[in-house]
PDB file of N, CA, C and O in Angstrom:
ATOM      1  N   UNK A   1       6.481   4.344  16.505  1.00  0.00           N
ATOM      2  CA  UNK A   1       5.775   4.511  15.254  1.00  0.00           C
ATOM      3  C   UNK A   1       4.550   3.601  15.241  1.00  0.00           C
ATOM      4  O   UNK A   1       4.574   2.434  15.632  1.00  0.00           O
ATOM      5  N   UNK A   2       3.485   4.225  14.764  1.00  0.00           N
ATOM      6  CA  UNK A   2       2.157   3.740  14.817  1.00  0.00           C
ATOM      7  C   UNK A   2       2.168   2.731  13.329  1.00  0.00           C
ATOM      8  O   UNK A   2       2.300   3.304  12.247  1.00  0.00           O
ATOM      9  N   UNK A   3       2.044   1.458  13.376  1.00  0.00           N
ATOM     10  CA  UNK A   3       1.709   0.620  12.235  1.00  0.00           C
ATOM     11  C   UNK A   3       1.326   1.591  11.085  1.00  0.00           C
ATOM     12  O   UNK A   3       0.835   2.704  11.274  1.00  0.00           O
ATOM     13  N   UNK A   4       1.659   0.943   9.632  1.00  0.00           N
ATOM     14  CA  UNK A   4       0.988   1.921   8.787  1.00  0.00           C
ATOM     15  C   UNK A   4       1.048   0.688   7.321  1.00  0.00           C
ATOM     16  O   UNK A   4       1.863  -0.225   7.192  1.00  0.00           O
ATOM     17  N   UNK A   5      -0.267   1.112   6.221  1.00  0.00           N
ATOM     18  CA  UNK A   5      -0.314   0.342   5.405  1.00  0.00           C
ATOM     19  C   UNK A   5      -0.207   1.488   4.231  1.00  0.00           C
ATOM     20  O   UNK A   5      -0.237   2.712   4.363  1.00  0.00           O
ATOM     21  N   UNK A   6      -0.114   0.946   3.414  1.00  0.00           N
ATOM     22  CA  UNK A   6      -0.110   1.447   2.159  1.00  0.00           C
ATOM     23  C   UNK A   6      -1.771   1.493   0.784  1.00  0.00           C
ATOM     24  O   UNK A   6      -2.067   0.507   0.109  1.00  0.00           O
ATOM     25  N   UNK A   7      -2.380   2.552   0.730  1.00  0.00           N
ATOM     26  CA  UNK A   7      -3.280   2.197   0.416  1.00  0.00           C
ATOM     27  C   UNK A   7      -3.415   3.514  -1.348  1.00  0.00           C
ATOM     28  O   UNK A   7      -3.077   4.687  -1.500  1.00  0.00           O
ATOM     29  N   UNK A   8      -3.914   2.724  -2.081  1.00  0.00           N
ATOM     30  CA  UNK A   8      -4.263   3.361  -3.595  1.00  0.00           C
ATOM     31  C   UNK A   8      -5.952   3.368  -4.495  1.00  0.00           C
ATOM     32  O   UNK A   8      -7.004   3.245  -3.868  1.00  0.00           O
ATOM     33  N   UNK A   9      -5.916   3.472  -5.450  1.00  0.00           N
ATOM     34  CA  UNK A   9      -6.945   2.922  -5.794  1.00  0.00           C
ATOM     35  C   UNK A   9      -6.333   2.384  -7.086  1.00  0.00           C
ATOM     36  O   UNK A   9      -5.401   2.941  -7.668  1.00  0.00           O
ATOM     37  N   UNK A  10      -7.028   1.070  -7.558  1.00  0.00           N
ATOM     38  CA  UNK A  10      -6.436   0.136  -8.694  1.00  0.00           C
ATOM     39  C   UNK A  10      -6.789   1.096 -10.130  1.00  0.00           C
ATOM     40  O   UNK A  10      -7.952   1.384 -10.415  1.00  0.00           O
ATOM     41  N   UNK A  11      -5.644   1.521 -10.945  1.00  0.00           N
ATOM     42  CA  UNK A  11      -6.548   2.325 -12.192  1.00  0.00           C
ATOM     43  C   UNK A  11      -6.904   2.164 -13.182  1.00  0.00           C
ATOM     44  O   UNK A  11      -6.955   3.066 -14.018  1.00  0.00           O
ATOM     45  N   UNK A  12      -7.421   0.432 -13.489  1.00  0.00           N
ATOM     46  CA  UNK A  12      -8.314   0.063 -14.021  1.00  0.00           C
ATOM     47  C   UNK A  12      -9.888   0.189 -13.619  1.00  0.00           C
ATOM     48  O   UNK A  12     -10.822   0.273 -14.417  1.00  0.00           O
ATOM     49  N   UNK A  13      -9.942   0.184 -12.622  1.00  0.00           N
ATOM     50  CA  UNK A  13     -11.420  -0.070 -12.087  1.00  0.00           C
ATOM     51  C   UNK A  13     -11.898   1.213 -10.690  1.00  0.00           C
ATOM     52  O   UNK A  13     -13.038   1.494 -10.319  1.00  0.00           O
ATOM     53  N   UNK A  14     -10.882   1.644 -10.296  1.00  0.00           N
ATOM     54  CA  UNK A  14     -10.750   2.681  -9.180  1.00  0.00           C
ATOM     55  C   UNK A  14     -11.076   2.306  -7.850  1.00  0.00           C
ATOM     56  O   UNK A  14     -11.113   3.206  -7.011  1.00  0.00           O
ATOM     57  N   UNK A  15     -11.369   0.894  -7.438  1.00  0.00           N
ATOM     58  CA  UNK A  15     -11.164  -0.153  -6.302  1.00  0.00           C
ATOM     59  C   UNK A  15     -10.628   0.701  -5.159  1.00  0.00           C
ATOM     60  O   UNK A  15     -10.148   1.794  -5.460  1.00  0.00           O
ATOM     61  N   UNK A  16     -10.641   0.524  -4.556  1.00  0.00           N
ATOM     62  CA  UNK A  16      -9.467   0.998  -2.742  1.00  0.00           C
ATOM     63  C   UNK A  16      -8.850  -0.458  -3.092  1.00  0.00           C
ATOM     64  O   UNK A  16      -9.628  -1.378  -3.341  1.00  0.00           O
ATOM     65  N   UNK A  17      -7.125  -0.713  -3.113  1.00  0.00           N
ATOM     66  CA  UNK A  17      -6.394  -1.742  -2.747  1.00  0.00           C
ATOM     67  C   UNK A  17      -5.210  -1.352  -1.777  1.00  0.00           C
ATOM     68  O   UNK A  17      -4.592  -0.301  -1.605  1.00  0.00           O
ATOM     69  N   UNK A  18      -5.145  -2.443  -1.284  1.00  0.00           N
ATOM     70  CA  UNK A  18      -3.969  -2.356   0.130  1.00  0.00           C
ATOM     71  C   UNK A  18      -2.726  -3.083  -0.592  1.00  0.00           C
ATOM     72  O   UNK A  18      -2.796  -4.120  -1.252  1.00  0.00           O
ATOM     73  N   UNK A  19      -1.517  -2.281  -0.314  1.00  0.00           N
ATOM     74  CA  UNK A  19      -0.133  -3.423  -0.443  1.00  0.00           C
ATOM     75  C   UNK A  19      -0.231  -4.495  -0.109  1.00  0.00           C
ATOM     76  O   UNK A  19      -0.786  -4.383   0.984  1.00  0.00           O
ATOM     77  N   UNK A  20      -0.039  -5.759  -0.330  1.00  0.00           N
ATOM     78  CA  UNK A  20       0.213  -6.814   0.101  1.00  0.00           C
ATOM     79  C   UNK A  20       1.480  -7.506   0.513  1.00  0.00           C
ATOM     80  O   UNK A  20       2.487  -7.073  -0.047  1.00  0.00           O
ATOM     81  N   UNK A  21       1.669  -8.582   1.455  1.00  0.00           N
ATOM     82  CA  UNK A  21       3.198  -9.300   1.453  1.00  0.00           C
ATOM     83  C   UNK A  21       3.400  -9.673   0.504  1.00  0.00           C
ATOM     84  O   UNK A  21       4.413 -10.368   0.585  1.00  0.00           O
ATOM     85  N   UNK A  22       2.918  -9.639  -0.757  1.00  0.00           N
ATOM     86  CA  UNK A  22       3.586 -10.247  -2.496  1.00  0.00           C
ATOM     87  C   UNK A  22       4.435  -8.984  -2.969  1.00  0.00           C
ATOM     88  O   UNK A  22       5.320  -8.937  -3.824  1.00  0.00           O
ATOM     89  N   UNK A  23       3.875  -7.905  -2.112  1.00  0.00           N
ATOM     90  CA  UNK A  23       4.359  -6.357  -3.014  1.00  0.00           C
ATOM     91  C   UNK A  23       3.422  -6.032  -4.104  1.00  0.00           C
ATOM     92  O   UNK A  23       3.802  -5.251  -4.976  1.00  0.00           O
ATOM     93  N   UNK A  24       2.268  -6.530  -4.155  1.00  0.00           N
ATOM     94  CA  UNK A  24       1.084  -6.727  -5.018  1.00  0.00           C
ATOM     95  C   UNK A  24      -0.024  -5.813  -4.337  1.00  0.00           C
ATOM     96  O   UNK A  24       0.047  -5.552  -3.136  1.00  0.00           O
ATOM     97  N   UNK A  25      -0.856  -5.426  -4.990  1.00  0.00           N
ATOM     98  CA  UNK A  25      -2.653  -5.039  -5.069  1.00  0.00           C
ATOM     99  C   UNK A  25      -3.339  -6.124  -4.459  1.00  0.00           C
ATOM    100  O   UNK A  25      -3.229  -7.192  -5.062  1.00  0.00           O
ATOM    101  N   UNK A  26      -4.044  -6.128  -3.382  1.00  0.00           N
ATOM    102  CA  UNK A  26      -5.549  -6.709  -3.029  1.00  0.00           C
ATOM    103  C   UNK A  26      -6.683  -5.867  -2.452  1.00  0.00           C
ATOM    104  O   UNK A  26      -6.451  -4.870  -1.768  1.00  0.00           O
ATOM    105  N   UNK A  27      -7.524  -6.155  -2.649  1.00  0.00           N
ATOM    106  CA  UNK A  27      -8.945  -5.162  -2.177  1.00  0.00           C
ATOM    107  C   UNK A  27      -9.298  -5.275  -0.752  1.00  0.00           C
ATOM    108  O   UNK A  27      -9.983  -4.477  -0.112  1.00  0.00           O
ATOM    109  N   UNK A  28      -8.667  -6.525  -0.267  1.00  0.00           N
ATOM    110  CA  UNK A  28      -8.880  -7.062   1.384  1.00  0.00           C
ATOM    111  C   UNK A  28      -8.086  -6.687   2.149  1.00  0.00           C
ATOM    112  O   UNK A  28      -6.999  -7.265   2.135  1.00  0.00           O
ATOM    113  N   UNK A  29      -8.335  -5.416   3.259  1.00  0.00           N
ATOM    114  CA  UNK A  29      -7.502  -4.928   3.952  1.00  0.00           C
ATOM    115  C   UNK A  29      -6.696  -5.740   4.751  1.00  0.00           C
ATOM    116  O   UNK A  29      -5.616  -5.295   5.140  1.00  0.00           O
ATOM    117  N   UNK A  30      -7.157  -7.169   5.135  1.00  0.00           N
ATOM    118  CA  UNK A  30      -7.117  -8.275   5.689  1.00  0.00           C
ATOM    119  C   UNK A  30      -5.733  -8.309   5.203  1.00  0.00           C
ATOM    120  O   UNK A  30      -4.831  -8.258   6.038  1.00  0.00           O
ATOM    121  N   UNK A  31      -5.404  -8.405   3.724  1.00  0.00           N
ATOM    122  CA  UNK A  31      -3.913  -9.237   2.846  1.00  0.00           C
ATOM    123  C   UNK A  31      -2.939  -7.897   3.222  1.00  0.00           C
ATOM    124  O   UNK A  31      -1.730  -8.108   3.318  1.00  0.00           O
ATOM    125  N   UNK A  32      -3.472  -6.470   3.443  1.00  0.00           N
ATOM    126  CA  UNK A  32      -2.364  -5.857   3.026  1.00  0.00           C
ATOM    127  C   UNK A  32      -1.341  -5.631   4.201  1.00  0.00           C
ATOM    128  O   UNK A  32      -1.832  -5.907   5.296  1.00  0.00           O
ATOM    129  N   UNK A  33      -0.080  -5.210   4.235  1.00  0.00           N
ATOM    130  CA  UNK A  33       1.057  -5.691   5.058  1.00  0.00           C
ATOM    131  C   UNK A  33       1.094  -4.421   5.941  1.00  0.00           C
ATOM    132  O   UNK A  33       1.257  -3.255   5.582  1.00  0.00           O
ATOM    133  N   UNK A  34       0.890  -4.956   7.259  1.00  0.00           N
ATOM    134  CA  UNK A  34       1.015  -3.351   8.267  1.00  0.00           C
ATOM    135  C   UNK A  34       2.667  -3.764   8.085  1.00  0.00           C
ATOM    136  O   UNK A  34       3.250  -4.825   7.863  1.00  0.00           O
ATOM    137  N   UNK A  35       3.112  -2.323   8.305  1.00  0.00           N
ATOM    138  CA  UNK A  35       4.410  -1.701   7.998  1.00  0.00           C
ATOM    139  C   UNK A  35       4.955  -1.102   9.543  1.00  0.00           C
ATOM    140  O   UNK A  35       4.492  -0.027   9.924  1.00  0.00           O
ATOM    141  N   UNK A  36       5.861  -1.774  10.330  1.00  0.00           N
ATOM    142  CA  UNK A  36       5.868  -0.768  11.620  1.00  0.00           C
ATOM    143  C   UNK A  36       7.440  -0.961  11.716  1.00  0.00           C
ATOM    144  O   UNK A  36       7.981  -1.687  12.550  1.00  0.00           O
ATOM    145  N   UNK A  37       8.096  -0.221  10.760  1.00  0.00           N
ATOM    146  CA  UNK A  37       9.905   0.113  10.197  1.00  0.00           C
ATOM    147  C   UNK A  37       9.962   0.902   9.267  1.00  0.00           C
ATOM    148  O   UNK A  37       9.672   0.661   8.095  1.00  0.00           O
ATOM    149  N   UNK A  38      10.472   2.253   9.876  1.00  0.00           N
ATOM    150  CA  UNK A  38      10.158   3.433   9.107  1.00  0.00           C
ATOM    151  C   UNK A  38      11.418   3.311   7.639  1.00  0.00           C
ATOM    152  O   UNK A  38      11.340   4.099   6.697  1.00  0.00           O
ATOM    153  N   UNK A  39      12.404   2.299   7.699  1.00  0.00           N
ATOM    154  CA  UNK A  39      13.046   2.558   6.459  1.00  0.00           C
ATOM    155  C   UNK A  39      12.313   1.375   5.684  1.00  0.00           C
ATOM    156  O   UNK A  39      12.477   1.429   4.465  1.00  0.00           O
ATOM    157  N   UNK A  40      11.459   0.211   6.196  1.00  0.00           N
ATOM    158  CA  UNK A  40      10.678  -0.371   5.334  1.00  0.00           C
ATOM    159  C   UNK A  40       9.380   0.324   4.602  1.00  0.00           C
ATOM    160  O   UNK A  40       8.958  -0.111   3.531  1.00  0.00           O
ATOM    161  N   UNK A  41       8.816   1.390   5.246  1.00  0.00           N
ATOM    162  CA  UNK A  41       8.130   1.792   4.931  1.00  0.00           C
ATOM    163  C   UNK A  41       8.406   3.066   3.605  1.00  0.00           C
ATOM    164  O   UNK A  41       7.784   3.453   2.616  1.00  0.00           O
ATOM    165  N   UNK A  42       9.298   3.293   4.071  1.00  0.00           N
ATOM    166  CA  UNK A  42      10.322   4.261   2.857  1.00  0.00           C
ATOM    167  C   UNK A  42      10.195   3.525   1.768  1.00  0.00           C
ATOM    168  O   UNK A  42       9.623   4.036   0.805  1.00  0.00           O
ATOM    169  N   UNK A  43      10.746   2.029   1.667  1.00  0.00           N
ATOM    170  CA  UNK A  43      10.859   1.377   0.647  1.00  0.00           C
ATOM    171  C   UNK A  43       9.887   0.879  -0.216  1.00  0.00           C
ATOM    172  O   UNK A  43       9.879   0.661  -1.427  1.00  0.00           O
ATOM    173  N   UNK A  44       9.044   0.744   0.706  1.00  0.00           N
ATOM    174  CA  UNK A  44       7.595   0.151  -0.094  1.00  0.00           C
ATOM    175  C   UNK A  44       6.080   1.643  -0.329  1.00  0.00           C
ATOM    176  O   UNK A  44       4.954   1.874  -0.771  1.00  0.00           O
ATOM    177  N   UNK A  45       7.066   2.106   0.260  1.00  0.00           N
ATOM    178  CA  UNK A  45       6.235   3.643  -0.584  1.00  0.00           C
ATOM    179  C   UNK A  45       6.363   4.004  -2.094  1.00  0.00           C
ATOM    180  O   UNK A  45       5.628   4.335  -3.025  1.00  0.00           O
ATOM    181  N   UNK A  46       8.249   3.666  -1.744  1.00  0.00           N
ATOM    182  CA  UNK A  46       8.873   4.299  -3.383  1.00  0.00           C
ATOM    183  C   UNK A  46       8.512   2.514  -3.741  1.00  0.00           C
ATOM    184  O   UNK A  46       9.643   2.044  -3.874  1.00  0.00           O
ATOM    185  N   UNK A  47       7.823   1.728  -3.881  1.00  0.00           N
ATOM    186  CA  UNK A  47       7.559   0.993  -4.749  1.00  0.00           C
ATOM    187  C   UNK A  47       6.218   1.097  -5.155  1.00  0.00           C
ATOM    188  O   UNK A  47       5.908   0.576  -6.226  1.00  0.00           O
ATOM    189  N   UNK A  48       5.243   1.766  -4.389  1.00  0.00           N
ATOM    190  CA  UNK A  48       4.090   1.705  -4.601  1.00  0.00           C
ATOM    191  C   UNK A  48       3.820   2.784  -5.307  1.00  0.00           C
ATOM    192  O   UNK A  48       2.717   3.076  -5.769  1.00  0.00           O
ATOM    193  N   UNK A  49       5.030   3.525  -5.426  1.00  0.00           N
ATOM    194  CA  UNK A  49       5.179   5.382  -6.235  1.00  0.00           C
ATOM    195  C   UNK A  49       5.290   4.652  -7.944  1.00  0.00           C
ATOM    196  O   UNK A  49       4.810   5.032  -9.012  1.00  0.00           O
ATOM    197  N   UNK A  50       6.018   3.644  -7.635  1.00  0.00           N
ATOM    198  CA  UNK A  50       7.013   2.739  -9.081  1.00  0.00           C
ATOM    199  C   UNK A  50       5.320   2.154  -9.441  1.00  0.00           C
ATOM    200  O   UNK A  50       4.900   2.987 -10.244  1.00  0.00           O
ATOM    201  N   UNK A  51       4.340   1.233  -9.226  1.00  0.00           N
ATOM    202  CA  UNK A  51       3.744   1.049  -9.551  1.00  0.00           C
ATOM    203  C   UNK A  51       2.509   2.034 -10.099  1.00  0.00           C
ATOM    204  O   UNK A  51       1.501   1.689 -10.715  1.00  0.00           O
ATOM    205  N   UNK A  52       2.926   3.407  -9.663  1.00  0.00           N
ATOM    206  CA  UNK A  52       2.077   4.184  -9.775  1.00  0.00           C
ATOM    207  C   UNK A  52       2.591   4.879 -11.577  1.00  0.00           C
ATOM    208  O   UNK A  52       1.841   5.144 -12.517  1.00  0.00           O
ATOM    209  N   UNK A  53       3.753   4.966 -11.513  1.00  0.00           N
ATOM    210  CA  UNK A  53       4.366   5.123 -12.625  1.00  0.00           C
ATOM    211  C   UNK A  53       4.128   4.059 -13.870  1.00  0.00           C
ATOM    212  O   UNK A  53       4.397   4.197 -15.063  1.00  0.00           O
ATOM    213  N   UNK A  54       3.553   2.994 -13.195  1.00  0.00           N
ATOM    214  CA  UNK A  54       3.550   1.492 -14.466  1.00  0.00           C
ATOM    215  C   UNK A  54       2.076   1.885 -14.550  1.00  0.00           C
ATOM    216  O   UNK A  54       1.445   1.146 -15.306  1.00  0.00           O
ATOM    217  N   UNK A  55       1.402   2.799 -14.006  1.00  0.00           N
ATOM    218  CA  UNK A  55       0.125   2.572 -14.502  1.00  0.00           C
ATOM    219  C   UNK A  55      -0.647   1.416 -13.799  1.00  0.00           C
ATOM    220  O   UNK A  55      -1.333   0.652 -14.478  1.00  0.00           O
ATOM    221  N   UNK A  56      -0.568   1.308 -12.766  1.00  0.00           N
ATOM    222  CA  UNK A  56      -1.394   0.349 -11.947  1.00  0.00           C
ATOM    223  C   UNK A  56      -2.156   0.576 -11.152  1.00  0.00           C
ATOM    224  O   UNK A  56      -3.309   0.186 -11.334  1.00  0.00           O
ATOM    225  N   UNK A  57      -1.772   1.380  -9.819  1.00  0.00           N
ATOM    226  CA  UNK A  57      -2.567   1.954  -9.232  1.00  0.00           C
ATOM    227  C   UNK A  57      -2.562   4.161  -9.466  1.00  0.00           C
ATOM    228  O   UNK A  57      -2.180   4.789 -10.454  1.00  0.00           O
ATOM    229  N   UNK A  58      -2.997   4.584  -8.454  1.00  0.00           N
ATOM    230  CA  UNK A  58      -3.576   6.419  -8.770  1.00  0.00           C
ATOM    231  C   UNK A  58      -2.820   6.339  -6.994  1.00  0.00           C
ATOM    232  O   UNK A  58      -2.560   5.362  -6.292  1.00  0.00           O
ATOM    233  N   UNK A  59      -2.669   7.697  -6.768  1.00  0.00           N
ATOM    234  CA  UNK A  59      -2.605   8.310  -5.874  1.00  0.00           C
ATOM    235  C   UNK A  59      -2.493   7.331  -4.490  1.00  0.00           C
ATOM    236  O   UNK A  59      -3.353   7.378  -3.611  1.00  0.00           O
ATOM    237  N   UNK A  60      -0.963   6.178  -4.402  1.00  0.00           N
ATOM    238  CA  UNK A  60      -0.757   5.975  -3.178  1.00  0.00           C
ATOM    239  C   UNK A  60      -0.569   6.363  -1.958  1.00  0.00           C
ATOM    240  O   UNK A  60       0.146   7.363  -2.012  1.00  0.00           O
ATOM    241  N   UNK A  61      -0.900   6.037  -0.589  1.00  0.00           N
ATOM    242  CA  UNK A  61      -0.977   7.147   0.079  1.00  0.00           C
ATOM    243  C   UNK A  61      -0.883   5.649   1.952  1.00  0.00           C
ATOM    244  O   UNK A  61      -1.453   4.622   2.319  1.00  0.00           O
ATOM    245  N   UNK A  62       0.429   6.774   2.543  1.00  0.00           N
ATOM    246  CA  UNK A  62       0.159   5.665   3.640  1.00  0.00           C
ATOM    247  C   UNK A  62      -0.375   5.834   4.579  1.00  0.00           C
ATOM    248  O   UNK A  62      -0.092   6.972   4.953  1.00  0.00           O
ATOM    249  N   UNK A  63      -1.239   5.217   5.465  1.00  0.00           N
ATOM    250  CA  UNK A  63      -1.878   5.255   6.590  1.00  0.00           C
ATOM    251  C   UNK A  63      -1.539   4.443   7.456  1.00  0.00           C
ATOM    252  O   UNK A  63      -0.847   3.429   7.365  1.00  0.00           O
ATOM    253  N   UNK A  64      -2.142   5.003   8.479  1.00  0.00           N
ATOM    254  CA  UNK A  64      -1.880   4.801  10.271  1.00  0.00           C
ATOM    255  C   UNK A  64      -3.195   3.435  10.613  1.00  0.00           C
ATOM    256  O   UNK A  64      -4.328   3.751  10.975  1.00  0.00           O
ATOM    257  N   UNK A  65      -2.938   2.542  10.494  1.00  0.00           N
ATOM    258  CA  UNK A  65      -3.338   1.767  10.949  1.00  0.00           C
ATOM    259  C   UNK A  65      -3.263   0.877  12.897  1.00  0.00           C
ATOM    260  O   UNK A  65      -2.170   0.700  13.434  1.00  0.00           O
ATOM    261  N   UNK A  66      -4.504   0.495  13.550  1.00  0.00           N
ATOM    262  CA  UNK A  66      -4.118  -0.315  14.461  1.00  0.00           C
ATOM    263  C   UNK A  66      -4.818  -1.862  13.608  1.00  0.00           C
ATOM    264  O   UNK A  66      -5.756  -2.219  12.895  1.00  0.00           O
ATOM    265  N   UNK A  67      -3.497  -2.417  14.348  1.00  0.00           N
ATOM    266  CA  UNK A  67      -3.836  -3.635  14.223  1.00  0.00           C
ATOM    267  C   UNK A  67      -4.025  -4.589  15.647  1.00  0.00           C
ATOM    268  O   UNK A  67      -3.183  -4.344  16.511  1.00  0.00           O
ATOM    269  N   UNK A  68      -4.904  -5.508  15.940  1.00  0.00           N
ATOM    270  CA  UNK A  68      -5.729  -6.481  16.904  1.00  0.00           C
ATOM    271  C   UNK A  68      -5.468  -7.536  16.634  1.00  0.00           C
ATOM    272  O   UNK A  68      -5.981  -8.474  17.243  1.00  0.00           O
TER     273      UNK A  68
END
């Protein structure tokens, strides 16, 4: 499995933010957490689905990232 991050836009302001290791929003692709465990990635999808439901971020969505 190819690394993968989690990415939304914030829906206050409509920003691009990446998941972070807090389980939080940052704008710096730098903070957000490559994911390379497909039942971790399960998990922090359906959390980023849950934040999508609180009205935080729009349309999460995961991607294939390399990381260097």
């Amino acid at each position: 499995m190819m690394p993968q991050m989690i990415i939304a836009n914030r829906l206050n302001d409509g920003v691009v933010v990446f998941l972070d290791t807090r389980e939080g929003w940052d704008p710096a692709i730098a903070a957000g957490v490559a994911i390379d465990d497909e039942a971790e990635a399960k998990r922090l999808f359906a959390l980023a689905k849950q934040h999508e439901t609180e009205c935080q971020v729009v349309d999460p969505q995961l991607i294939e990232v390399l990381v260097e």
